[in-house]
C-alpha positions as CSV (number, residue, x, y, z in Angstrom):
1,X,-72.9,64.2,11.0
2,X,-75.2,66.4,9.4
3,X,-72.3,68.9,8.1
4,X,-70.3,65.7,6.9
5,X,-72.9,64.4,5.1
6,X,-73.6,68.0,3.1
7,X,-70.3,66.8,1.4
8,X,-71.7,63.8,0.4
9,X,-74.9,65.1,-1.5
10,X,-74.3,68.5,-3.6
11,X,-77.3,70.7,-4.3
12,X,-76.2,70.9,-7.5
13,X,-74.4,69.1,-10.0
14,X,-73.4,71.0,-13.6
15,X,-74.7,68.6,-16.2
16,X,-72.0,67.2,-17.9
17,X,-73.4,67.6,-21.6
18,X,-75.6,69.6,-22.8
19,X,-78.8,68.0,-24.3
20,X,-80.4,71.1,-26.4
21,X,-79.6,70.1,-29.7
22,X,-80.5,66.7,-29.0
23,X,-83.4,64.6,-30.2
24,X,-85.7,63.8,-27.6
25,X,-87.2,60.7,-26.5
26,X,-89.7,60.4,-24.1
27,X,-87.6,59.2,-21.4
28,X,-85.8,62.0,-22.0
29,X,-88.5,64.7,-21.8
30,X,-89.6,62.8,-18.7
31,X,-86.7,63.8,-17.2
32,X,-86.0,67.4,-18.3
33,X,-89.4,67.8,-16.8
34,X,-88.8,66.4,-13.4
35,X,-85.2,69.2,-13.3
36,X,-86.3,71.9,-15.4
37,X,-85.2,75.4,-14.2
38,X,-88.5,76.5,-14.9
39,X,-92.0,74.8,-14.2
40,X,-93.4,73.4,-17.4
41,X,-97.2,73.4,-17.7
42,X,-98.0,70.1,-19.2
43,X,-101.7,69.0,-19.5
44,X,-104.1,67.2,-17.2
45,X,-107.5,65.7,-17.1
46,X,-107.9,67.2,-14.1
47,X,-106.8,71.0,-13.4
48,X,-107.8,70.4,-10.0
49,X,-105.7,67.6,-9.2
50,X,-101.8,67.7,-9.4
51,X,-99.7,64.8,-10.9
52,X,-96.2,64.3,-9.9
53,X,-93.9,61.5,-9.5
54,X,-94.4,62.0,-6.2
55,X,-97.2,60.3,-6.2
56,X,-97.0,58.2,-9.5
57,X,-97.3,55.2,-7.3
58,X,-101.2,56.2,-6.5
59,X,-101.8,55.6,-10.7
60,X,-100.2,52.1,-10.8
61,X,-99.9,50.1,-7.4
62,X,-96.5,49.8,-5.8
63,X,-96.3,46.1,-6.2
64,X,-96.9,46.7,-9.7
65,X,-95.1,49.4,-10.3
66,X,-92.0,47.5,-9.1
67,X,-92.4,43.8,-11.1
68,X,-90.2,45.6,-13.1
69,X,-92.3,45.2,-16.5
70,X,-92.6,48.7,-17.1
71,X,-93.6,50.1,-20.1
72,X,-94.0,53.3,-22.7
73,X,-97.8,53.4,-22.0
74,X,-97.1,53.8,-18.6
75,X,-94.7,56.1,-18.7
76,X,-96.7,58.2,-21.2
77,X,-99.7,58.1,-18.5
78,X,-97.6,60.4,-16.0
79,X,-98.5,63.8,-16.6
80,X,-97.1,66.6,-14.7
81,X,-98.8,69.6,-13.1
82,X,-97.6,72.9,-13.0
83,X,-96.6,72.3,-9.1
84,X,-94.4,69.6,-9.7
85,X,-91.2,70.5,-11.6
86,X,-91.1,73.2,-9.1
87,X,-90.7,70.6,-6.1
88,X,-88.7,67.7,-8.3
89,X,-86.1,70.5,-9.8
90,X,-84.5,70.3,-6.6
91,X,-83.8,67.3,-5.0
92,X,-83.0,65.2,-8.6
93,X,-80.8,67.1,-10.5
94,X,-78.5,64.2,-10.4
95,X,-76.3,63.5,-13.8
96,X,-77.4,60.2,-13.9
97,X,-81.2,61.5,-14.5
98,X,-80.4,64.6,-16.8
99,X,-77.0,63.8,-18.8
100,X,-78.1,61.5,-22.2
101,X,-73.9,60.2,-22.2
102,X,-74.2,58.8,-18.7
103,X,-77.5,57.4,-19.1
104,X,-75.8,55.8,-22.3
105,X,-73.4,53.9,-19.9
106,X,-75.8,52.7,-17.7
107,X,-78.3,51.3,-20.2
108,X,-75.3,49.7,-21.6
109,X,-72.5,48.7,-19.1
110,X,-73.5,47.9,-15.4
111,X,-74.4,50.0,-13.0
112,X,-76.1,49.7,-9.3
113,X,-77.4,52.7,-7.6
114,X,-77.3,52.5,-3.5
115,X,-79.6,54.7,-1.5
116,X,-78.8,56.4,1.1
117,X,-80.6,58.4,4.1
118,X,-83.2,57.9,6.8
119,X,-86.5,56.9,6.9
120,X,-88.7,59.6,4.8
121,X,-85.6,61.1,3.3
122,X,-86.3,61.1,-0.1
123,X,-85.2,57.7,-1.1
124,X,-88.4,56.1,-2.6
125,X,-89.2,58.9,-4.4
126,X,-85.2,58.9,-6.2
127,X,-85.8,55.2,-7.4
128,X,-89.3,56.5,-9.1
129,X,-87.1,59.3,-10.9
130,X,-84.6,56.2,-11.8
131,X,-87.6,54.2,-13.1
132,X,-88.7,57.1,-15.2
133,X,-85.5,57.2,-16.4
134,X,-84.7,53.6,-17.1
135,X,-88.1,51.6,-17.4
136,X,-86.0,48.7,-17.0
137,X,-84.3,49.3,-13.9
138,X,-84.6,46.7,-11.3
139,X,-85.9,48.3,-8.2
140,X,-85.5,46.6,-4.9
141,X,-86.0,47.2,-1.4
142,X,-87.0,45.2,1.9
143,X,-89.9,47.3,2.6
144,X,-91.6,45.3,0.1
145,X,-91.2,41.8,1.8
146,X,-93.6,44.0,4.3
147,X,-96.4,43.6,1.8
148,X,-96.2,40.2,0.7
149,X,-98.7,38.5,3.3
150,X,-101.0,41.1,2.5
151,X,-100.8,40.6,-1.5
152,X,-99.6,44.2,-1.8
153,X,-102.5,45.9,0.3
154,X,-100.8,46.0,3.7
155,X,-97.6,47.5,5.2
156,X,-97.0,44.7,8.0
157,X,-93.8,45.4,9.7
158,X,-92.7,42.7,12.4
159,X,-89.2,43.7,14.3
160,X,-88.7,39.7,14.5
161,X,-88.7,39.0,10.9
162,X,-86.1,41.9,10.3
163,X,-83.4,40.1,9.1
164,X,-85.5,37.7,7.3
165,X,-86.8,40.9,4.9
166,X,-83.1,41.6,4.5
167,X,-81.9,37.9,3.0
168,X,-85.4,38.3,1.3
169,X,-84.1,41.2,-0.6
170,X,-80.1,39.9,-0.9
171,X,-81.5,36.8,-2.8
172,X,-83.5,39.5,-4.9
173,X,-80.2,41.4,-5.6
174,X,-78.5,38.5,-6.2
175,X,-80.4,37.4,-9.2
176,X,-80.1,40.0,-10.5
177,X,-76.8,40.5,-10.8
178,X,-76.4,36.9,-11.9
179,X,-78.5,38.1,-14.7
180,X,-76.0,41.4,-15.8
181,X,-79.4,43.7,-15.3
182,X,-79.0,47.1,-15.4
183,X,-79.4,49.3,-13.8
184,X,-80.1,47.8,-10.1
185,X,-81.2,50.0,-7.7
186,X,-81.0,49.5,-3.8
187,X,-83.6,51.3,-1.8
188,X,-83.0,50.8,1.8
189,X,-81.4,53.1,4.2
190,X,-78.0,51.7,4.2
191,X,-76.8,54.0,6.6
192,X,-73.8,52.2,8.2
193,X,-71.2,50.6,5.8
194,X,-72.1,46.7,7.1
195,X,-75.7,47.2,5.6
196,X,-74.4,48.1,2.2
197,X,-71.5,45.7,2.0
198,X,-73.3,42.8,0.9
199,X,-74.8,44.8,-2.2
200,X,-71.1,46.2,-2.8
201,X,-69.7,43.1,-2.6
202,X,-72.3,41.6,-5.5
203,X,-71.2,44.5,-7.6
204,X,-67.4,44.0,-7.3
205,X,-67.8,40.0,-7.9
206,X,-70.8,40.6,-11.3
207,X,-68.3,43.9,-11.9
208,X,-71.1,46.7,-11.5
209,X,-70.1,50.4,-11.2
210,X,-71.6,52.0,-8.0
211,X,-73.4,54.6,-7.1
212,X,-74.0,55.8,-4.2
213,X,-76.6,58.5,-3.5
214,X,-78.1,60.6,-0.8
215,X,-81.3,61.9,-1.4
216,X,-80.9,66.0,-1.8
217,X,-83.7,67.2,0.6
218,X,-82.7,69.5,2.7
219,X,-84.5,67.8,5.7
220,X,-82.6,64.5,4.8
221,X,-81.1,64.4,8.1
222,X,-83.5,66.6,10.2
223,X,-85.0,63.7,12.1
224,X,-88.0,65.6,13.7
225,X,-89.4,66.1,9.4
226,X,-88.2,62.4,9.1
227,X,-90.4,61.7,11.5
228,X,-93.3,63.4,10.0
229,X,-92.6,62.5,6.6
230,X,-91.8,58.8,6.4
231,X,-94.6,57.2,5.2
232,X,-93.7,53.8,7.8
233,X,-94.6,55.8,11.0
234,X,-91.5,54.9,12.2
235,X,-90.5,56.7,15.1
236,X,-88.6,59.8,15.8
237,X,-86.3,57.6,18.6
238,X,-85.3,55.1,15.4
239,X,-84.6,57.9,13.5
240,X,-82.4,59.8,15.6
241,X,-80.2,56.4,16.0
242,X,-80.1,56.3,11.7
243,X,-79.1,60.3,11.7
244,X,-76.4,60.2,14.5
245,X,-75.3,56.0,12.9
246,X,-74.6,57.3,9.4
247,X,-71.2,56.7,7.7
248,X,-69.5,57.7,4.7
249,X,-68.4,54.2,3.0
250,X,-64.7,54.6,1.7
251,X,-63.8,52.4,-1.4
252,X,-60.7,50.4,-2.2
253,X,-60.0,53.0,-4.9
254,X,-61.4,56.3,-6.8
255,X,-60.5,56.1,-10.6
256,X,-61.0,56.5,-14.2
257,X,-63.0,53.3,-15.8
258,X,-63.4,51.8,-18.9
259,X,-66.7,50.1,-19.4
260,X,-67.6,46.9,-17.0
261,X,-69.2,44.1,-19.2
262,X,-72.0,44.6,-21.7
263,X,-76.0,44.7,-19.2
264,X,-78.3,41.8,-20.2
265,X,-80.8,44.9,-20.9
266,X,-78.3,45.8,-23.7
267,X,-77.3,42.2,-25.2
268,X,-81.2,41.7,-25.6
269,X,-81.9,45.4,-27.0
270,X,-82.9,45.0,-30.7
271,X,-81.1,48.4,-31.6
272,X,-83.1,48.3,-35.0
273,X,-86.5,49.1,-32.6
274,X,-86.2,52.7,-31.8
275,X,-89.3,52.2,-29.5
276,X,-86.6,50.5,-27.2
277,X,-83.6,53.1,-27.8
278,X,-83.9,55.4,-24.6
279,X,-80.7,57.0,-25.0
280,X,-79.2,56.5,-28.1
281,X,-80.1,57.4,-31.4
282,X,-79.8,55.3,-34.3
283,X,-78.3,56.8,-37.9
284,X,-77.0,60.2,-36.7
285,X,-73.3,60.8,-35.1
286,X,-72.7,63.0,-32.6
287,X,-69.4,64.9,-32.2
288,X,-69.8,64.4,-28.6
289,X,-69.2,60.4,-29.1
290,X,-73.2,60.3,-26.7
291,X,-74.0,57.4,-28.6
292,X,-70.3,55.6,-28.8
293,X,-70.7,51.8,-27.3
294,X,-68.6,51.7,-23.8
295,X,-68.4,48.7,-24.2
296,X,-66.5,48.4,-27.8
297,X,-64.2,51.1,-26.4
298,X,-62.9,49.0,-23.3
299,X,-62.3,46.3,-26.3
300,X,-60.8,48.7,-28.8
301,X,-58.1,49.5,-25.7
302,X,-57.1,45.9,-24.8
303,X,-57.2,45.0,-29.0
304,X,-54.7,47.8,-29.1
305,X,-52.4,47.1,-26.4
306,X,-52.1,43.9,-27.2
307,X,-51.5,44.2,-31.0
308,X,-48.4,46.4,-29.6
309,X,-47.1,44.1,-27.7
310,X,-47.0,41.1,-30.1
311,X,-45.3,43.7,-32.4
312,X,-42.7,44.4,-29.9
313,X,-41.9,40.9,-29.3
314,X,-41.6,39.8,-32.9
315,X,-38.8,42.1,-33.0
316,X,-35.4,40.1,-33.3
317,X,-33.8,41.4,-30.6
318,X,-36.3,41.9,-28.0
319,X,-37.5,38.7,-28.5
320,X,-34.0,37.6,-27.7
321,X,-33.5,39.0,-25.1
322,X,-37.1,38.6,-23.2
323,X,-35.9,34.8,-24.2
324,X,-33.1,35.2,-22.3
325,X,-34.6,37.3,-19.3
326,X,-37.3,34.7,-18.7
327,X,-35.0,31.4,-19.1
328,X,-37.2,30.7,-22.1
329,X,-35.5,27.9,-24.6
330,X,-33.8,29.6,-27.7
331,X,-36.3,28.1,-29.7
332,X,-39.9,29.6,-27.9
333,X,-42.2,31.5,-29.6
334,X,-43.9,34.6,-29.1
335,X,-46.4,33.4,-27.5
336,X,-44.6,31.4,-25.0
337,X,-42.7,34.6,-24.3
338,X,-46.6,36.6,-24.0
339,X,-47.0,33.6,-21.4
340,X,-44.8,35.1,-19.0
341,X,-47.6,37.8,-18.1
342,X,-51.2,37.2,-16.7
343,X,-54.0,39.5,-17.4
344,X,-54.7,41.9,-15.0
345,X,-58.3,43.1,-17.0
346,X,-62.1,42.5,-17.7
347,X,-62.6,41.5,-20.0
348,X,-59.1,39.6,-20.3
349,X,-56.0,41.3,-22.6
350,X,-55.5,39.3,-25.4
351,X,-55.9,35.3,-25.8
352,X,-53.9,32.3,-24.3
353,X,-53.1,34.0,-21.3
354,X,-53.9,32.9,-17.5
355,X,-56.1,35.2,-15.5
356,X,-54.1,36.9,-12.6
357,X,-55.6,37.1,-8.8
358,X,-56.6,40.2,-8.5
359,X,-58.3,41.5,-12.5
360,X,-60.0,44.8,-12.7
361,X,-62.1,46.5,-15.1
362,X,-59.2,48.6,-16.8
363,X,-58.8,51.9,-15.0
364,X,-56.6,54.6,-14.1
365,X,-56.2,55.2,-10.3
366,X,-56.8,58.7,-9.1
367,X,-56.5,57.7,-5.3
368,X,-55.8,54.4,-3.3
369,X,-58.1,54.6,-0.6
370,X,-57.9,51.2,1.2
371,X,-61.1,51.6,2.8
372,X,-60.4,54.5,4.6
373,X,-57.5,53.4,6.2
374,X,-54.9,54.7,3.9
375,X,-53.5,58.3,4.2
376,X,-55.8,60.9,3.5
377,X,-58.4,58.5,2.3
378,X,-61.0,60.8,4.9
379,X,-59.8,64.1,3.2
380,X,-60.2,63.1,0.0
381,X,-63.4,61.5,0.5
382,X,-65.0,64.8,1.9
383,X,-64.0,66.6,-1.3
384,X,-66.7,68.2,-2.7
385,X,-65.4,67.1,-6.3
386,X,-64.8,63.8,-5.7
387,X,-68.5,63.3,-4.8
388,X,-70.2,65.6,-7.7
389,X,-68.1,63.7,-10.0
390,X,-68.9,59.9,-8.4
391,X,-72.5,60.7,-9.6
392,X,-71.8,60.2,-12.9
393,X,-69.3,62.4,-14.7
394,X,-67.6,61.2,-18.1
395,X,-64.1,62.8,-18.9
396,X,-61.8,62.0,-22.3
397,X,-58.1,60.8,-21.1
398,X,-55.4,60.2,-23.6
399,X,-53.3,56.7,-24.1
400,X,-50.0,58.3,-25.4
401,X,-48.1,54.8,-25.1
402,X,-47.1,51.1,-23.8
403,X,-44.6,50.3,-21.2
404,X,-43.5,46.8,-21.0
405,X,-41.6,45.2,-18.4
406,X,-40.6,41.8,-16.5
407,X,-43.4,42.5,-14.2
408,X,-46.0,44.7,-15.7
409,X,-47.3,46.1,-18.5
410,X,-49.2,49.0,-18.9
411,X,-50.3,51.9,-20.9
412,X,-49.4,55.7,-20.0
413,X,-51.7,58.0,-19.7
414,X,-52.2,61.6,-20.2
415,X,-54.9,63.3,-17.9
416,X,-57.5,65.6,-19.5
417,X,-56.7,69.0,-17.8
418,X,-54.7,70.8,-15.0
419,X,-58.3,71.3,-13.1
420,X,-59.1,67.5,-13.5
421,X,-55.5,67.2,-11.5
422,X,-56.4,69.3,-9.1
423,X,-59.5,68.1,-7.8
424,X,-59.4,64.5,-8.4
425,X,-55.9,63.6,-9.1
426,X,-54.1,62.2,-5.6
427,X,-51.6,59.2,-6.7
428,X,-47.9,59.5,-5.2
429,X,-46.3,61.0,-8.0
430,X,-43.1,61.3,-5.6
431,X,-43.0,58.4,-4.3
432,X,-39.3,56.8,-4.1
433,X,-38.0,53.6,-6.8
434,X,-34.8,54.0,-7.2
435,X,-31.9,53.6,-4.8
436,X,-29.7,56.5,-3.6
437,X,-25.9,55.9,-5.4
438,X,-27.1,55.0,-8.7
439,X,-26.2,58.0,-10.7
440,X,-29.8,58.8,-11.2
441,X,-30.8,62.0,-9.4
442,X,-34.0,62.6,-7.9
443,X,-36.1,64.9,-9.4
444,X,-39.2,66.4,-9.1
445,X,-42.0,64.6,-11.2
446,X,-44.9,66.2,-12.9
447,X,-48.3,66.1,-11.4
448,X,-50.3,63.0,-12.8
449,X,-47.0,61.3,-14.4
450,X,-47.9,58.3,-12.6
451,X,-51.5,57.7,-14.2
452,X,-51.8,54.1,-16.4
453,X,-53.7,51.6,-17.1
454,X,-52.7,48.1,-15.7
455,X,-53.2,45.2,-18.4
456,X,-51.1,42.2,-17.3
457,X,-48.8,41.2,-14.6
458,X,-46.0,38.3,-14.0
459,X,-47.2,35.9,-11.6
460,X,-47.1,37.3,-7.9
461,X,-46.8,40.5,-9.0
462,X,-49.2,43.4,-7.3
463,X,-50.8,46.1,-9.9
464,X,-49.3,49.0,-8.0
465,X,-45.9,47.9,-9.6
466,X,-47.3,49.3,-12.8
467,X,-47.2,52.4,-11.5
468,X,-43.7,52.2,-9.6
469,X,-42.4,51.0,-13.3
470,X,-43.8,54.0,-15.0
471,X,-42.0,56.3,-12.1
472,X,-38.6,54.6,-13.0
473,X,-39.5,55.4,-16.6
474,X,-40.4,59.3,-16.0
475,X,-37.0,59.4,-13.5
476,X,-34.9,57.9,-16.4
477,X,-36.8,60.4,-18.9
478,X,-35.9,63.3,-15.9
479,X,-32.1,62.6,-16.1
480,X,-32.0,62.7,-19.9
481,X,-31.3,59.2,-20.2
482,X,-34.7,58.2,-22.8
483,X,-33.1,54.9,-23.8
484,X,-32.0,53.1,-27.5
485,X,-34.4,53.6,-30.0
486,X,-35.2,50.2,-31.2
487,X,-37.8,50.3,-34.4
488,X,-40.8,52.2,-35.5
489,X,-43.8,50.6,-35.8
490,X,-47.6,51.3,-37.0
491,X,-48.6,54.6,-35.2
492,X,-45.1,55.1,-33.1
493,X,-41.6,53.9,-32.0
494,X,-40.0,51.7,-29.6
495,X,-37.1,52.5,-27.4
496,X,-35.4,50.5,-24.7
497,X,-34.1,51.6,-21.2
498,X,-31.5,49.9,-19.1
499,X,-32.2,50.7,-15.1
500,X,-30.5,49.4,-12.3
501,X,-32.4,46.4,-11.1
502,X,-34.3,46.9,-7.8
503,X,-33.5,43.8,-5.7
504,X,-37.1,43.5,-3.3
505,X,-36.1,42.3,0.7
506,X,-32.2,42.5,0.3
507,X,-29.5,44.9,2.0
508,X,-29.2,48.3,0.5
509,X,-25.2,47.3,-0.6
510,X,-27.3,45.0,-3.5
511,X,-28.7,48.4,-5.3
512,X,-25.0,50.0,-5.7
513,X,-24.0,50.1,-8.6
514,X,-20.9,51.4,-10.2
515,X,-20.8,53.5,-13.4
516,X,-19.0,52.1,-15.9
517,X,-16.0,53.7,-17.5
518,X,-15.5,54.7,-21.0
519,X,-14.4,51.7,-22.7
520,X,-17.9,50.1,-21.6
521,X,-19.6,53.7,-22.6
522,X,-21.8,53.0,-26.1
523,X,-21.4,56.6,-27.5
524,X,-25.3,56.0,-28.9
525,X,-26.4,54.8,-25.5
526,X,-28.5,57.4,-23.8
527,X,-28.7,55.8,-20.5
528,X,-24.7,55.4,-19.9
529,X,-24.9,51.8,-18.9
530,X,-23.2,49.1,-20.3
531,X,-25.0,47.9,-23.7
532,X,-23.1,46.2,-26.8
533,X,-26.2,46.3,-29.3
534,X,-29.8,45.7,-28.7
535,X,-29.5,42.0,-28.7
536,X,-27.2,41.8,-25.9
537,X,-28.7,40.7,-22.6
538,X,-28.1,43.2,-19.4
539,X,-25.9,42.2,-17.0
540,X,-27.5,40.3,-14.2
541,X,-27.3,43.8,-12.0
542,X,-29.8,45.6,-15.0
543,X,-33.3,45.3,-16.3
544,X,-34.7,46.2,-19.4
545,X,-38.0,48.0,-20.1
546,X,-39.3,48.8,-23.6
547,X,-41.1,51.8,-24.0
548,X,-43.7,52.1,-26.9
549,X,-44.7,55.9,-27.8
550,X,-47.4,56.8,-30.1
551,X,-47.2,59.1,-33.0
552,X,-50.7,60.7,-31.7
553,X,-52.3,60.0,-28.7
554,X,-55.4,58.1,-28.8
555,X,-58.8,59.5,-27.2
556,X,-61.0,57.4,-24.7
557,X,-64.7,58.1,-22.7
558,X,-64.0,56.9,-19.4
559,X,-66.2,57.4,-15.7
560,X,-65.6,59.1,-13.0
561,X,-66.1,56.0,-10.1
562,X,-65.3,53.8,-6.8
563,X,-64.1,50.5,-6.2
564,X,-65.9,49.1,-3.1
């Protein structure tokens, strides 16, 4: 288990920005302190007595420490000895502590940080880096319903009252979720997937990114130190049960997000005080969008898309026609036609529309996981990539256009490099839509053709069709058959494409279709089907699907996470 878990926690993670031309705060020199590559002399009343983080919580008691009330004095009384940087460097060079762009999404989205490891592991000491960090992080742990009979003076464990410290701490959690805090940070052992699910499951229903982390000490699973180290005295027969217990926790998904809702910490920050600005910086622009608001982003990509579609629709003939398609009356409107879809995001596409079942925080899928049980979910998960980049990696991806059909629409997206595709890309690009006998060959896709973003859905209608819709696209694009163009409009052009229709739970004899001859051929129809002009309606054996294209493709921040 040990080996496994190696996978899991890097030694090192490449910062994904560097912060040397950056203005520092002191939240920010906090933490180049605590991962320096060299030990920084800093200071001390005392020369004979060494300060670290370490042991932070002998300045301020732990109860205190952890009302979560923390303040710049008290950060600006930690003082760090020559010792210390030397010990911290290596066990918390997470992103999340040392990359200002990061630390910019999880002041302002929502994030929740799980710990991970045994008893004496390093956990404790991880959530005091995180406090440095963000003073208002939310810190929580059952240990601490330990001390309460005691006022704080007294670690009182009682085996009886285990689960009672547990609901103690999920009501804890709980509100604060209710109250969009972030960050929230989880420090317990968590060491088989049942003891984190509750947590994950608050941060899929408040729609919190999450973190998962392993403490990087090299005795994090060497349960004779564990034993010696955790401060609990708890014993080396417990321990060994934790070590050879631990699981790796598979997702739903691994993607590409946009931003989750705004934190409460950020809708109450008075951005004019820049005594409360820990990672932004008021004034000044960076090329490097650090201080861009996530948030305003994930809005600026719905605004777009749906701006697009109402375009689209107002068209003559595509509005005709999606009448027609939907068994709308002649005389409905554009938004009775928009009607047809439910949104599929949060915060929700557009206005007027129903919610769908399943909504998401928009992202682009990178691998369906199912919780481990989907193929190659175990392989992917052990990737050392995959797990560098889960602790908090930012990458730019480009929209390059809409696709709209009866069941979905989505936008398409262009993946930042060939490396990126590499290592984290693992969607079925190959995977089957059309029938055979249809005149349209199969052909070999390109890697990471298949990447979107899902914004609405007919009723019934599963997000994974986005993706299958944007295959029959890319197979129609393949054949040379790229469809009608249909209008420009502001920033690109439509086009429409005729496919065979793809009857679901029917006999294969449905999908044949017969090509039509040359008195049916439209010598300006690129798809060779049957089309008069753009306001005649497919025959009941065709679908449409409009394809919107951008002039120049448009440039977005998104994360690096998991869907648990």
């Amino acid at each position: 288990m040990g080996n496994i878990c190696n996978f899991l926690c890097p030694k090192s993670v490449s910062r994904c920005l560097s912060t040397s031309e950056l203005d520092a705060t002191i939240h920010d020199s906090d933490v180049r302190l605590l991962c320096a590559n060299e030990a920084v002399p800093v200071p001390v009343e005392n020369s004979d007595e060494h300060v670290t983080a370490v042991v932070h919580k002998e300045l301020v008691s732990k109860h205190q420490e952890k009302s979560n009330n923390s303040t710049h004095d008290q950060l600006k009384s930690i003082s760090y000895s020559l010792q210390g940087p030397k010990v911290i460097k290596e066990y918390v060079k997470f992103p999340f502590l040392t990359d200002n762009e990061i630390g910019n999404w999880i002041i302002k989205s929502r994030f929740m940080f799980i710990l991970r490891g045994p008893p004496g592991s390093g956990k404790s000491f991880l959530s005091e880096c995180i406090r440095i960090r963000f003073p208002m992080a939310k810190i929580f742990s059952a240990d601490d319903f330990w001390y309460l009979e005691s006022n704080g003076c007294e670690y009182q464990f009682d085996i009886s009252r285990l689960s009672e410290a547990h609901e103690w701490c999920h009501n804890n959690v709980y509100n604060a979720v209710c109250s969009g805090y972030s960050p929230i940070v989880i420090d317990n052992t968590n060491t088989r997937s049942w003891e984190a699910r509750y947590y994950t499951e608050m941060a899929r229903r408040f729609h919190y990114f999450v973190i998962m982390v392993i403490p990087q000490t090299p005795w994090r699973f060497d349960a004779e130190t564990l034993a010696m180290r955790n401060v609990h005295f708890v014993s080396l027969e417990t321990i060994e049960a934790k070590v050879r217990n631990f699981e790796h926790i598979y997702p739903c998904y691994y993607g590409w997000f946009w931003s989750a809702p705004p934190s409460e910490t950020y809708s109450k920050l008075d951005i004019s005080d820049n005594s409360l600005d820990i990672v932004s910086r008021p004034a000044k622009r960076c090329k490097s969008s650090i201080h861009s608001n996530p948030c305003m982003e994930v809005n600026r990509l719905l605004k777009w898309g749906w701006d697009v579609l109402n375009t689209i629709i107002e068209l003559p003939g595509v509005h005709y026609e999606l009448i027609n398609a939907f068994g709308l009356p002649q005389d409905a409107t554009v938004q009775d036609v928009i009607s047809h879809w439910e949104s599929a995001t949060i915060p929700d596409f557009g206005t007027g529309l129903k919610t769908c079942n399943t909504p998401s925080i928009p992202h682009i899928t990178a691998k369906f996981s199912k919780y481990g049980r989907a193929t190659g979910a175990e392989h992917y998960a052990l990737r050392r990539s995959v797990n560098e980049n889960l602790l908090g990696k930012l990458f730019t991806v480009q929209i390059t256009g809409l696709v709209i059909t009866s069941r979905t629409i989505g936008a398409r997206v262009k993946l930042p490099n060939d490396e990126v595709i590499r290592h984290l890309w693992a969607a079925e690009d190959q995977e089957v839509v059309f029938p055979d006998n249809i005149g349209i060959m199969p052909v070999n896709r390109p890697t990471g053709c298949r990447a979107h973003v899902t914004m609405a859905l007919a009723t019934g209608v599963s997000p994974a069709e986005t993706g299958l819709d944007l295959l029959r696209v890319v197979d129609m694009e393949l054949n040379n058959r790229p469809g009608d163009h249909v209008a420009i409009i502001k920033n690109g052009s439509v086009r429409r494409l005729i496919i065979p229709k793809v009857h679901c739970n029917t006999s294969p004899e449905r999908h044949l279709v017969q090509v039509p001859n040359k008195s049916n051929y439209h010598p300006r129809n690129n798809n060779n089907f049957y089309v008069n002009s753009i306001s005649s309606v497919p025959p009941s054996d065709y679908e449409t699907i409009y394809v919107y294209d951008l002039d120049f493709p448009q440039h977005y921040r998104v994360t690096f996470a998991a869907s648990y």
